[in-house]
MOPAC internal coordinates of N, CA, C and O (Angstrom, degrees):
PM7 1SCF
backbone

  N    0.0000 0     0.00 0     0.00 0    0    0    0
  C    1.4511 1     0.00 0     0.00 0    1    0    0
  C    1.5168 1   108.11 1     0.00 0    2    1    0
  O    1.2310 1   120.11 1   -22.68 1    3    2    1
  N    1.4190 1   117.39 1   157.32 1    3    2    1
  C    0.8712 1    94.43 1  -170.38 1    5    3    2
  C    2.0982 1   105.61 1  -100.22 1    6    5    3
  O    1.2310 1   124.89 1     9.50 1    7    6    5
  N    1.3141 1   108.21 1  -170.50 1    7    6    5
  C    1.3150 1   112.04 1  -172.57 1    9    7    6
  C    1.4299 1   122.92 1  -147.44 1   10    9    7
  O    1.2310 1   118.87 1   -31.29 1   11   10    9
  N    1.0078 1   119.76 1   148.71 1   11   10    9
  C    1.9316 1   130.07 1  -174.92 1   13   11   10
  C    1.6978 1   119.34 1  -115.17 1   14   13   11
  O    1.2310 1   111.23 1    41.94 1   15   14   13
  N    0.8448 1   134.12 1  -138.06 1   15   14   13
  C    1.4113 1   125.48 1  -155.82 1   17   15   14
  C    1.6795 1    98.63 1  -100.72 1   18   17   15
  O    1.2310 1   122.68 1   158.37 1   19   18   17
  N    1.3354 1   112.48 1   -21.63 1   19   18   17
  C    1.3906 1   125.63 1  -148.70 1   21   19   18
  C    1.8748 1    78.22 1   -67.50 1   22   21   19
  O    1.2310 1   117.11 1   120.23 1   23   22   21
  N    0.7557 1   123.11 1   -59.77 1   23   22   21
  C    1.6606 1   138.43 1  -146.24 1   25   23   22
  C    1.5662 1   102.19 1   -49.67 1   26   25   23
  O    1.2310 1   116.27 1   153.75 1   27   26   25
  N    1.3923 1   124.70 1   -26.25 1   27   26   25
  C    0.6818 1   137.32 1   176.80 1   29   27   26
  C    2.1129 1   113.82 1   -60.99 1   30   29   27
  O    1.2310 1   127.76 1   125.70 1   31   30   29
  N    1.7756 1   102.67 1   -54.30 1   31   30   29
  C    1.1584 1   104.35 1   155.92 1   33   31   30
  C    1.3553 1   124.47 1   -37.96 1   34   33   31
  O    1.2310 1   114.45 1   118.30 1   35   34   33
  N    1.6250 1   128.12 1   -61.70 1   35   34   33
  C    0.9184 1   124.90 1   158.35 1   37   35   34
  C    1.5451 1   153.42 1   -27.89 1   38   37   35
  O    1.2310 1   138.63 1   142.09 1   39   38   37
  N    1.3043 1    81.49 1   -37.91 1   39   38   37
  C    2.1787 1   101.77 1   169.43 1   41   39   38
  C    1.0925 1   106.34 1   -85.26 1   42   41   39
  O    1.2310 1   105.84 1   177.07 1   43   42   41
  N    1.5939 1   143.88 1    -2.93 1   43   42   41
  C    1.4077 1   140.44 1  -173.01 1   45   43   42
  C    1.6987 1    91.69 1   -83.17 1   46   45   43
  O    1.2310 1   120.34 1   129.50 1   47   46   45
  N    1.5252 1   116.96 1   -50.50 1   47   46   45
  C    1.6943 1   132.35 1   173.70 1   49   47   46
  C    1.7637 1   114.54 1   -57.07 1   50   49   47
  O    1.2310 1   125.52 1   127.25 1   51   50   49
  N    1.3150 1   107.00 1   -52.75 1   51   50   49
  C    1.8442 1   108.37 1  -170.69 1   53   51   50
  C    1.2305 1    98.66 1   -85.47 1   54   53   51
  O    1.2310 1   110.85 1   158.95 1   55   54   53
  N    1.3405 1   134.82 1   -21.05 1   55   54   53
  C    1.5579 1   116.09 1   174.38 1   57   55   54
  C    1.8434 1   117.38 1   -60.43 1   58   57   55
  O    1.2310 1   122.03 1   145.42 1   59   58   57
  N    0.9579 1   113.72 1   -34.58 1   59   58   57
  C    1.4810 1   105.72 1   157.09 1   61   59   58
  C    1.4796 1   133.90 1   -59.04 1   62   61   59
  O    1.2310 1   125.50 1   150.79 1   63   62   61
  N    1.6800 1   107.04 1   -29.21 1   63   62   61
  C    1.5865 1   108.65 1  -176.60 1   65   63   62
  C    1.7920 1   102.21 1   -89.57 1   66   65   63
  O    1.2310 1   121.25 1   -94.14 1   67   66   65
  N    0.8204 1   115.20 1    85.86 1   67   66   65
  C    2.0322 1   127.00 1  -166.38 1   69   67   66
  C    1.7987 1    72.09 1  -125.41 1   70   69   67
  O    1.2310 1   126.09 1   -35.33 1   71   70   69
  N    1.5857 1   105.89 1   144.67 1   71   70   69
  C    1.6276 1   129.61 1   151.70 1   73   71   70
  C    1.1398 1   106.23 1   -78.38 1   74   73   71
  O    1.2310 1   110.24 1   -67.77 1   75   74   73
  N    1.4032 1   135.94 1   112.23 1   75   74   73
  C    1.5671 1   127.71 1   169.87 1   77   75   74
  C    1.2601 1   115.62 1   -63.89 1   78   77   75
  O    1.2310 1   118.08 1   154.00 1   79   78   77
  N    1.5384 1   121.26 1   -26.00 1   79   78   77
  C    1.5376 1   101.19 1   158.71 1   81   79   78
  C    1.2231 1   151.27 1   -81.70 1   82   81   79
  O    1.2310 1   127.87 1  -177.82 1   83   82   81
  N    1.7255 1   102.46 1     2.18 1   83   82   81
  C    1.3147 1   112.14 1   171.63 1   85   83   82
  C    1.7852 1   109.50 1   175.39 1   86   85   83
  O    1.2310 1   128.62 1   -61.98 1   87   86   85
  N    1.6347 1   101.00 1   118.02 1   87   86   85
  C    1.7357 1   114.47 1  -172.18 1   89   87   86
  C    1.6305 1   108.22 1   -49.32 1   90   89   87
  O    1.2310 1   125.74 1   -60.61 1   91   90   89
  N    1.2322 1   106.58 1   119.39 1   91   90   89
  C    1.8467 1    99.56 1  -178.41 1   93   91   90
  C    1.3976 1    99.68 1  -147.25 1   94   93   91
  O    1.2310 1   117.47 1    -9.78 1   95   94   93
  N    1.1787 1   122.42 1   170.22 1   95   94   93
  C    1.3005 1   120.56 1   165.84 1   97   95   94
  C    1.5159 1   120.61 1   -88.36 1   98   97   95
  O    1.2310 1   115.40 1   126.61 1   99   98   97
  N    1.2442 1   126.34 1   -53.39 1   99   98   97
  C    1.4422 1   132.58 1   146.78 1  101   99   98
  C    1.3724 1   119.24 1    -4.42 1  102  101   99
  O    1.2310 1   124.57 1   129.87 1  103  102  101
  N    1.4189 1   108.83 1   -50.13 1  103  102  101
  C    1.8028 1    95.34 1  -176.18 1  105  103  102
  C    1.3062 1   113.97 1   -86.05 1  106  105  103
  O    1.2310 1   103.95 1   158.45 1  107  106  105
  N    1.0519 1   147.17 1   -21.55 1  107  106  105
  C    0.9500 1   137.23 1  -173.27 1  109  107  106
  C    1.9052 1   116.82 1  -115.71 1  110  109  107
  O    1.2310 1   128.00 1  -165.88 1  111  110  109
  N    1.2925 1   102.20 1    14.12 1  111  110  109
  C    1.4523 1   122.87 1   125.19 1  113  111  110
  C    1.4214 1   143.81 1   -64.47 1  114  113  111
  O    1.2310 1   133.26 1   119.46 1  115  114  113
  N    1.2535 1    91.99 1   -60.54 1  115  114  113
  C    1.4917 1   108.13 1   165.67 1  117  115  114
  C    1.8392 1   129.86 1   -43.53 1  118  117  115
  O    1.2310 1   134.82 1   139.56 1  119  118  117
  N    1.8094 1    88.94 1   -40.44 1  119  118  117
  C    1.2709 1    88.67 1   176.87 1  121  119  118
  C    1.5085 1   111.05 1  -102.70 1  122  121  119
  O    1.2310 1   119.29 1  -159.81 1  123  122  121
  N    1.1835 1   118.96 1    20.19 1  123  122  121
  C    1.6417 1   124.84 1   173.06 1  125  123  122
  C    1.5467 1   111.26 1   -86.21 1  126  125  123
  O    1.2310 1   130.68 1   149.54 1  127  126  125
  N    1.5862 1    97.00 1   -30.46 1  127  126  125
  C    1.3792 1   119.93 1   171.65 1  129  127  126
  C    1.5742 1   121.07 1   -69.68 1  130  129  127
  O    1.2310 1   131.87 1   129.41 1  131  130  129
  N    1.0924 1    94.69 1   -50.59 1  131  130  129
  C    1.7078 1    99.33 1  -179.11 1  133  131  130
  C    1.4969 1    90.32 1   -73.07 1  134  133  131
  O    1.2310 1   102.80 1   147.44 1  135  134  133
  N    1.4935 1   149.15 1   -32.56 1  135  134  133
  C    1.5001 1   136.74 1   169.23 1  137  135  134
  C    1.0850 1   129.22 1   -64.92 1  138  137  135
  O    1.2310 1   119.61 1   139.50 1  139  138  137
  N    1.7053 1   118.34 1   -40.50 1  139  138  137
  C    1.4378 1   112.47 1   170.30 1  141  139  138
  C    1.8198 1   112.74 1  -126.92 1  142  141  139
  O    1.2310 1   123.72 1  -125.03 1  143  142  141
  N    1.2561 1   110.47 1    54.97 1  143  142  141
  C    1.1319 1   110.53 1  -174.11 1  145  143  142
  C    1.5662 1   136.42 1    51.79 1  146  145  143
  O    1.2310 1   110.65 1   -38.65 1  147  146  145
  N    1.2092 1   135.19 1   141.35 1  147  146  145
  C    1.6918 1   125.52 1   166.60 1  149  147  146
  C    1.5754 1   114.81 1    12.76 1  150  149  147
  O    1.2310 1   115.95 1   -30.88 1  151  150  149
  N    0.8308 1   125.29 1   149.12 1  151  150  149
  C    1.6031 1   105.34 1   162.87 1  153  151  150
  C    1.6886 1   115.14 1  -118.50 1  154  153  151
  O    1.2310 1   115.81 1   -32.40 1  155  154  153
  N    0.9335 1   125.55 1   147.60 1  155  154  153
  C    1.6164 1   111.66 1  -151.10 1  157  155  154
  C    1.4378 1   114.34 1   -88.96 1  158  157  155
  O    1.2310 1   122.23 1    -1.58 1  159  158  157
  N    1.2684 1   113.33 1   178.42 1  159  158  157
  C    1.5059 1   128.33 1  -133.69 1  161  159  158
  C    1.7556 1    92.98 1   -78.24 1  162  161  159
  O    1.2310 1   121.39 1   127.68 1  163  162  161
  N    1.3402 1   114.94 1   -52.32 1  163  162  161
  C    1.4826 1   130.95 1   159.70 1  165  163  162
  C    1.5727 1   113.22 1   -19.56 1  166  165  163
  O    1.2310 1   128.13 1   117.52 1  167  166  165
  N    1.6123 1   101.95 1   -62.48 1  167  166  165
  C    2.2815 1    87.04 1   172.09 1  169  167  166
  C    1.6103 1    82.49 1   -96.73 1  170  169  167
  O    1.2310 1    85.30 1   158.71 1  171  170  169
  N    0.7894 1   171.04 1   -21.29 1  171  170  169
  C    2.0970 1   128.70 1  -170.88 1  173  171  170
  C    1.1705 1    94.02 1   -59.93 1  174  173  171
  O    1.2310 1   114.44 1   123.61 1  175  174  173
  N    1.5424 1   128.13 1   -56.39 1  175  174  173
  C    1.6902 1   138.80 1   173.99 1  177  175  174
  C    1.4854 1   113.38 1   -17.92 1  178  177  175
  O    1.2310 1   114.70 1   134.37 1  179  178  177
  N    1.6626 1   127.65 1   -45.63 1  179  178  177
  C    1.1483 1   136.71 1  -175.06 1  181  179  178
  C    1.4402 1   128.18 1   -74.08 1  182  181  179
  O    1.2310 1   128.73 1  -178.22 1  183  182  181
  N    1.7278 1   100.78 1     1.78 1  183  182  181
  C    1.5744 1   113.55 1   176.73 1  185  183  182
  C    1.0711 1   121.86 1  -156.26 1  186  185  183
  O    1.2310 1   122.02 1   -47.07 1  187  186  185
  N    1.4605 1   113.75 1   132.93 1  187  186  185
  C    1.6772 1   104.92 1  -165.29 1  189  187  186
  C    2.0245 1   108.25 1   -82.83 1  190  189  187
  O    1.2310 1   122.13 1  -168.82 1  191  190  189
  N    1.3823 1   113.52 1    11.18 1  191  190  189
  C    1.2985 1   131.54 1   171.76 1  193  191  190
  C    1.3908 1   114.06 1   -85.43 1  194  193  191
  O    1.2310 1   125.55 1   134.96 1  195  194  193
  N    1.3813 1   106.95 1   -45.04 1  195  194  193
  C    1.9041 1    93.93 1   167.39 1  197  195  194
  C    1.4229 1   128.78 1   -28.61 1  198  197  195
  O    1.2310 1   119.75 1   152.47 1  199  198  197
  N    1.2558 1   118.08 1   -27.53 1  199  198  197
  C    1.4587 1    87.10 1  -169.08 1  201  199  198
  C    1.7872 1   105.83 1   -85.76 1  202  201  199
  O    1.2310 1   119.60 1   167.32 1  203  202  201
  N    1.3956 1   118.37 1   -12.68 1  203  202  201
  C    1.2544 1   128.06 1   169.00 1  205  203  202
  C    1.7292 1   111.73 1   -25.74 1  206  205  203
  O    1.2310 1   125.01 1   115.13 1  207  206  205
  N    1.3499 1   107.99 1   -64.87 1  207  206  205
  C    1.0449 1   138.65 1  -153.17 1  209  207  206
  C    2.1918 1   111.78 1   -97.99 1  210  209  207
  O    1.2310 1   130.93 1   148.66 1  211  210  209
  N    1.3009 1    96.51 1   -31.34 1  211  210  209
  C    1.3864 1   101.94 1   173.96 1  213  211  210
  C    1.5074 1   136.85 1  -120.47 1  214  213  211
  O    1.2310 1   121.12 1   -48.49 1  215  214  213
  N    1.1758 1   115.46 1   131.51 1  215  214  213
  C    1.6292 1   100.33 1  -171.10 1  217  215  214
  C    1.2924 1    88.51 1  -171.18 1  218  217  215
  O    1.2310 1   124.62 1    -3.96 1  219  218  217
  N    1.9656 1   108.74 1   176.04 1  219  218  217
  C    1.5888 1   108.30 1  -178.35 1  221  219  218
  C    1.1799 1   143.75 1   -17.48 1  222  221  219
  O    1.2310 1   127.95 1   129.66 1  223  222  221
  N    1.6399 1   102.30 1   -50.34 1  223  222  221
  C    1.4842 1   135.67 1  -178.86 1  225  223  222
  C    1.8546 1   107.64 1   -43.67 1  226  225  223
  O    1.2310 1   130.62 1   -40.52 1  227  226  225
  N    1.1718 1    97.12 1   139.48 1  227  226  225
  C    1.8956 1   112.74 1   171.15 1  229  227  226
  C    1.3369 1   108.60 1  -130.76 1  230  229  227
  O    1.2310 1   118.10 1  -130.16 1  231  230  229
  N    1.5694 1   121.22 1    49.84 1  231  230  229
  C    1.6779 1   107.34 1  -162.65 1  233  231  230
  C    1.2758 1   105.12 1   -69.26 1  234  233  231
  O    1.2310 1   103.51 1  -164.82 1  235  234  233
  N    1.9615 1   147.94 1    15.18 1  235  234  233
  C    1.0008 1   130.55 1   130.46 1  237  235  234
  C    1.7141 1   133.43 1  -109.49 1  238  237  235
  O    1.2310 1   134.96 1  -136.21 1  239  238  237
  N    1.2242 1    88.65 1    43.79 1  239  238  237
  C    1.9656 1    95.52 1  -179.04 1  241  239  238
  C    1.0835 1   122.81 1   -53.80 1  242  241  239
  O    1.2310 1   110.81 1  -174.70 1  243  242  241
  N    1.6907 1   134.88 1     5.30 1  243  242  241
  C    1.2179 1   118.12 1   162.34 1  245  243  242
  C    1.5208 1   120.99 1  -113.14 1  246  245  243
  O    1.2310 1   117.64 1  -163.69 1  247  246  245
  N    1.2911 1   122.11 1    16.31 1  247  246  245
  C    1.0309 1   146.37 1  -174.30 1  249  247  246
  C    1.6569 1   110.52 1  -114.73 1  250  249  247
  O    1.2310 1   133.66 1   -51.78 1  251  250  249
  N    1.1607 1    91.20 1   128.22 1  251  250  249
  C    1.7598 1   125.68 1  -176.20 1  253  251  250
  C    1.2136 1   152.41 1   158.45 1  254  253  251
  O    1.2310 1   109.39 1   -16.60 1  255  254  253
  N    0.8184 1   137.48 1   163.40 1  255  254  253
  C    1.5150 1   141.12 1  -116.73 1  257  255  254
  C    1.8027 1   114.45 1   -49.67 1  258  257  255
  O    1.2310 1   135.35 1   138.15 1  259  258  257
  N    1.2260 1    87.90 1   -41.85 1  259  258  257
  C    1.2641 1    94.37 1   173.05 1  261  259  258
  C    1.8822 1   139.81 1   -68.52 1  262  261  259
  O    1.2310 1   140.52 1   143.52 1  263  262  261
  N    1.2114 1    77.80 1   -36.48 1  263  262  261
  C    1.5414 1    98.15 1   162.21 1  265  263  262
  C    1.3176 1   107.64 1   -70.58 1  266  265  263
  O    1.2310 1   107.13 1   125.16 1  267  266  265
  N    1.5019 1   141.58 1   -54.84 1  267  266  265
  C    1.0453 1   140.20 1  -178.49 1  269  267  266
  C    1.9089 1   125.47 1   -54.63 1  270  269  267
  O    1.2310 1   130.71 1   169.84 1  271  270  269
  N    1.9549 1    96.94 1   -10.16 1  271  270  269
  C    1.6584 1    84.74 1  -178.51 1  273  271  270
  C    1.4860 1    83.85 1  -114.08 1  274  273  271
  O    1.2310 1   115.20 1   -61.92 1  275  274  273
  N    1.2406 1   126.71 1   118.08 1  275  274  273
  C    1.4440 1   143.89 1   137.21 1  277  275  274
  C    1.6476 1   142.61 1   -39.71 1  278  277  275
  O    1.2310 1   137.26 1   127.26 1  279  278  277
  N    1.3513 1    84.18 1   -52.74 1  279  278  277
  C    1.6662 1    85.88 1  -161.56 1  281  279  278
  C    1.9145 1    94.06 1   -94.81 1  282  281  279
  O    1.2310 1   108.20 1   158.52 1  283  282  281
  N    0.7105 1   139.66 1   -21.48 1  283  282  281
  C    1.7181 1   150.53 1  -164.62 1  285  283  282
  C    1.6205 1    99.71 1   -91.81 1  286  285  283
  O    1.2310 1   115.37 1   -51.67 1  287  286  285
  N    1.5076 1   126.39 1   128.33 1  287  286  285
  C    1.6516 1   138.01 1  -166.52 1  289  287  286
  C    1.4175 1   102.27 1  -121.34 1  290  289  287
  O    1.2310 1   119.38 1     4.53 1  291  290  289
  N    0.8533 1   118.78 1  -175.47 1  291  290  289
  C    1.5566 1   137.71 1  -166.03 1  293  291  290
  C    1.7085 1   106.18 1   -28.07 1  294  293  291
  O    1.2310 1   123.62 1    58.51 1  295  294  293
  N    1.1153 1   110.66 1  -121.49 1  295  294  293
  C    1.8241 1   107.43 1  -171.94 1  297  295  294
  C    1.2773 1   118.40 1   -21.01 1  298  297  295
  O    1.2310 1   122.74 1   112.84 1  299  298  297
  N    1.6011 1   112.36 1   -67.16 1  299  298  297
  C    1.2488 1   123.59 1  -176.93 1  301  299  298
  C    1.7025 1   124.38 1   -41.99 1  302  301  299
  O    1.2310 1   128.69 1   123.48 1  303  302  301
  N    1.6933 1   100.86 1   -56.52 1  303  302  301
  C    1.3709 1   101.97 1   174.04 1  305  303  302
  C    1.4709 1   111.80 1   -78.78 1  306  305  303
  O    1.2310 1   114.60 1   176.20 1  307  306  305
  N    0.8075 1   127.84 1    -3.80 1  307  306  305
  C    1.7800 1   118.64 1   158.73 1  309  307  306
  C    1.8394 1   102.22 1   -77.94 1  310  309  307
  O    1.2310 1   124.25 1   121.63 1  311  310  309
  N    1.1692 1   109.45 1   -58.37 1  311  310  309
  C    1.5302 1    96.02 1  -169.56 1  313  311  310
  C    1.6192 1    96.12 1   -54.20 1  314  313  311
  O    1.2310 1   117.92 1    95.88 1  315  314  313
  N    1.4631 1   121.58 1   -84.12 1  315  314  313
  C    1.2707 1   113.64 1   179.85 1  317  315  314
  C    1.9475 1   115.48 1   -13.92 1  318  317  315
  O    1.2310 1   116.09 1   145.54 1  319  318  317
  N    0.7853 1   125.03 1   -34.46 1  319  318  317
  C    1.5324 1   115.60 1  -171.07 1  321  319  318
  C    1.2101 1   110.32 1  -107.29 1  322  321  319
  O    1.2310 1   117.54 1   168.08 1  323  322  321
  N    1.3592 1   122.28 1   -11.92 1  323  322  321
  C    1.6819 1   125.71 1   135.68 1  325  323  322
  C    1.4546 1   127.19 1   -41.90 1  326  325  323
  O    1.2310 1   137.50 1   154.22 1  327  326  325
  N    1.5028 1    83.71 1   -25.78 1  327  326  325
  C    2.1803 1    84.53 1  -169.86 1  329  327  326
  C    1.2947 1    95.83 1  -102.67 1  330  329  327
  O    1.2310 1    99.39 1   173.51 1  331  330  329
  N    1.0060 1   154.75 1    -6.49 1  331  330  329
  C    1.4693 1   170.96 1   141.20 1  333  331  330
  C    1.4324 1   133.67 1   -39.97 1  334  333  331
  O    1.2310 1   131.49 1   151.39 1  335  334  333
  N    1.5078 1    95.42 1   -28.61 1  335  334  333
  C    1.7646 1   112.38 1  -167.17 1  337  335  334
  C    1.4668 1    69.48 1  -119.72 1  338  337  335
  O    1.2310 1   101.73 1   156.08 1  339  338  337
  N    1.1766 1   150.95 1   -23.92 1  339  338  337
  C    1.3755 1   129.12 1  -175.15 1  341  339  338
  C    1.7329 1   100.07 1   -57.64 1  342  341  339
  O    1.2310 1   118.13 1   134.17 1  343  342  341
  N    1.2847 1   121.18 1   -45.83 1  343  342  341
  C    0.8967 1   140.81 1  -149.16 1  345  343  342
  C    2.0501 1   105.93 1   -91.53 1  346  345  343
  O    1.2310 1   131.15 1   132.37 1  347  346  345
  N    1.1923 1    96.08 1   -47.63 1  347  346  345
  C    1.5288 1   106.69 1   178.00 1  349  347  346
  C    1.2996 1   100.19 1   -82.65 1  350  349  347
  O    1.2310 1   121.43 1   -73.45 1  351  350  349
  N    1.1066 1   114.86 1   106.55 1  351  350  349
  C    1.7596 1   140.57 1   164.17 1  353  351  350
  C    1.0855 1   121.13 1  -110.86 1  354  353  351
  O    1.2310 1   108.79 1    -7.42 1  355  354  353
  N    1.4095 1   138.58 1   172.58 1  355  354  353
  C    1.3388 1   111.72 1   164.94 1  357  355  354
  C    1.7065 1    91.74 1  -130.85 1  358  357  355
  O    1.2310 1   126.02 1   161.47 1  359  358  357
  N    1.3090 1   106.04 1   -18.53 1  359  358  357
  C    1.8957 1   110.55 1   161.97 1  361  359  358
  C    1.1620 1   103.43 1   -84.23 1  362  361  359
  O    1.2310 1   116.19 1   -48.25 1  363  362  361
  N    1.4749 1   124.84 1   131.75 1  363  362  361
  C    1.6993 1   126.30 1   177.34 1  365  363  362
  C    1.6747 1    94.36 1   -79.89 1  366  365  363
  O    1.2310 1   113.24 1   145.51 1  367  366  365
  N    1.5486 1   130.39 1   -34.49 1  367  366  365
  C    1.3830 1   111.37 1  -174.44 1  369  367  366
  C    1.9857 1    98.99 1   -63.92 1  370  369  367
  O    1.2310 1   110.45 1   164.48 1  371  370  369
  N    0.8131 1   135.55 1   -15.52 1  371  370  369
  C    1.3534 1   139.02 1   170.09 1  373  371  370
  C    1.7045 1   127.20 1   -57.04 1  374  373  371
  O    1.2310 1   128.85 1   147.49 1  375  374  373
  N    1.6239 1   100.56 1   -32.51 1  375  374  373
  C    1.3589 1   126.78 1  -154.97 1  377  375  374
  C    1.3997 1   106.00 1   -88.04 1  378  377  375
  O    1.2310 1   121.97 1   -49.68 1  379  378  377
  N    1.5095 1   113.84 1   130.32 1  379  378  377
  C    0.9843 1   131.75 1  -177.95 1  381  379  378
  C    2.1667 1   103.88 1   -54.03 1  382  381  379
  O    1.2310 1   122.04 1   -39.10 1  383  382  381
  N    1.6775 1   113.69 1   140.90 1  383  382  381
  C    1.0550 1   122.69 1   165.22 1  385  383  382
  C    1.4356 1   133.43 1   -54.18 1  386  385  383
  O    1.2310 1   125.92 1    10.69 1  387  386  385
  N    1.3664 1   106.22 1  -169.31 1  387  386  385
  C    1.8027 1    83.64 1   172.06 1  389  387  386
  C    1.6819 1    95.76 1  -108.58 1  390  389  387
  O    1.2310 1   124.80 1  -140.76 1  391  390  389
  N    1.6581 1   108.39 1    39.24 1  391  390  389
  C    1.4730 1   115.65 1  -158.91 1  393  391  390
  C    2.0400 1    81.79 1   -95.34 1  394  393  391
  O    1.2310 1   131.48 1   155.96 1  395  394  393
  N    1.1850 1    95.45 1   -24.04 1  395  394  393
  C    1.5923 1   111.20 1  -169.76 1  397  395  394
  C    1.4992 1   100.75 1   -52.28 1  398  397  395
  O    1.2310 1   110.71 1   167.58 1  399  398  397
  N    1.5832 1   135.08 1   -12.42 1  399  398  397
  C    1.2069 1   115.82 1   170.53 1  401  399  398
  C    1.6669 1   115.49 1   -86.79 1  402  401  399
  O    1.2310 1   128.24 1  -162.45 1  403  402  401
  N    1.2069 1   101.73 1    17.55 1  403  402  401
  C    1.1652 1    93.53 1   161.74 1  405  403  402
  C    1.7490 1   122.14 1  -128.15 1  406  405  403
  O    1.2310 1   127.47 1  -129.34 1  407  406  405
  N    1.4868 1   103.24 1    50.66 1  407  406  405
  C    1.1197 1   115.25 1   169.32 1  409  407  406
  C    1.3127 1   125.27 1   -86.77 1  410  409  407
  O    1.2310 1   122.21 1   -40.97 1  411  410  409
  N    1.0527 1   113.37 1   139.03 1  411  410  409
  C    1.8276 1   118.39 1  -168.22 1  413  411  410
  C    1.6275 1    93.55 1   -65.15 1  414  413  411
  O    1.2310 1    90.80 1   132.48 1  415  414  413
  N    0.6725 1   166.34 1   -47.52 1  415  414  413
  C    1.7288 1   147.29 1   160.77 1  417  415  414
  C    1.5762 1   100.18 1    -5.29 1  418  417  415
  O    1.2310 1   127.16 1   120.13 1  419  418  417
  N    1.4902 1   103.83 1   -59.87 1  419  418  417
  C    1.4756 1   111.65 1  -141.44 1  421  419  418
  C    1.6921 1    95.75 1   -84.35 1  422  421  419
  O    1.2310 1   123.08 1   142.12 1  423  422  421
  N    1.6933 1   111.70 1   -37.88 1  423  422  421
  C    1.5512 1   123.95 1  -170.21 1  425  423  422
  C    1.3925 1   106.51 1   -69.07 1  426  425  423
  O    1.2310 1   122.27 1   143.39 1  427  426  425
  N    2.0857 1   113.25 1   -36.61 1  427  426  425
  C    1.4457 1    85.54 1   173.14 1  429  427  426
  C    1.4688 1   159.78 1   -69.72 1  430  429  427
  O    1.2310 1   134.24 1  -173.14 1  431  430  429
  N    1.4967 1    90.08 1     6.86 1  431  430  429
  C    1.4541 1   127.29 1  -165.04 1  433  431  430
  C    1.7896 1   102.63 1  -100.27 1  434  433  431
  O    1.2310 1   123.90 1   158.27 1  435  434  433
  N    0.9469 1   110.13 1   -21.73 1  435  434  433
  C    1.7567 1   123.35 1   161.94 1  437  435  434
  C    1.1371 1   103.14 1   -78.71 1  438  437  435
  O    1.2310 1   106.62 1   132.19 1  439  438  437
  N    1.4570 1   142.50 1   -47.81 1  439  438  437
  C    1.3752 1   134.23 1  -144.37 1  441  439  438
  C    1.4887 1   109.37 1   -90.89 1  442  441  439
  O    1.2310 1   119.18 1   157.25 1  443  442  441
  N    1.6700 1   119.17 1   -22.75 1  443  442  441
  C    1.4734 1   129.27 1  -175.39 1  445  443  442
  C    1.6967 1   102.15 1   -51.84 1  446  445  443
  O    1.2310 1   120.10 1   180.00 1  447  446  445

């Protein structure tokens, strides 16, 4: 499919979801999936490769987002995972800019 600047937002998020036992595309789909649900019919539509990659299967459905931030408690890890879903879209016209570094998540940590 093809892609625009947004995608870039996007790789700041999936560069962490890599299989350490082996570079694929699949895994770190999979777990974008188990983070923000299915992704809708509107982008699979945009590539005749989707179906490679998508079908019934959820081989990580209990895994997501929340589970994945640990160390961060009440306020913080909600704001933090506000700035996160800005970012995790699965429509890039949806997807936060690269205006997103100037989100107060990120500014209040400048302002101390």
């Amino acid at each position: 499919m093809t892609w625009d600047h947004k995608v870039d937002i996007w790789s700041v998020l999936a560069c962490w979801a890599r299989n350490p036992a082996e570079l694929d595309d699949g895994y770190p789909l999979a777990e974008m999936q188990a983070v923000l649900g299915s992704p809708p019919l509107k982008l699979l539509g945009r590539s005749e490769r989707s179906h490679q990659f998508w079908d019934e299967k959820d081989p990580l459905s209990d895994f997501n987002l929340e589970a994945l931030e640990e160390r961060l408690k009440d306020d913080a890890k909600e704001e933090f995972l506000r700035f996160l879903r800005r970012m995790l879209c699965w429509l890039p016209e949806e997807r936060a800019s690269a205006k997103l570094l100037f989100d107060l998540w990120l500014m209040r940590g400048l302002c101390k």
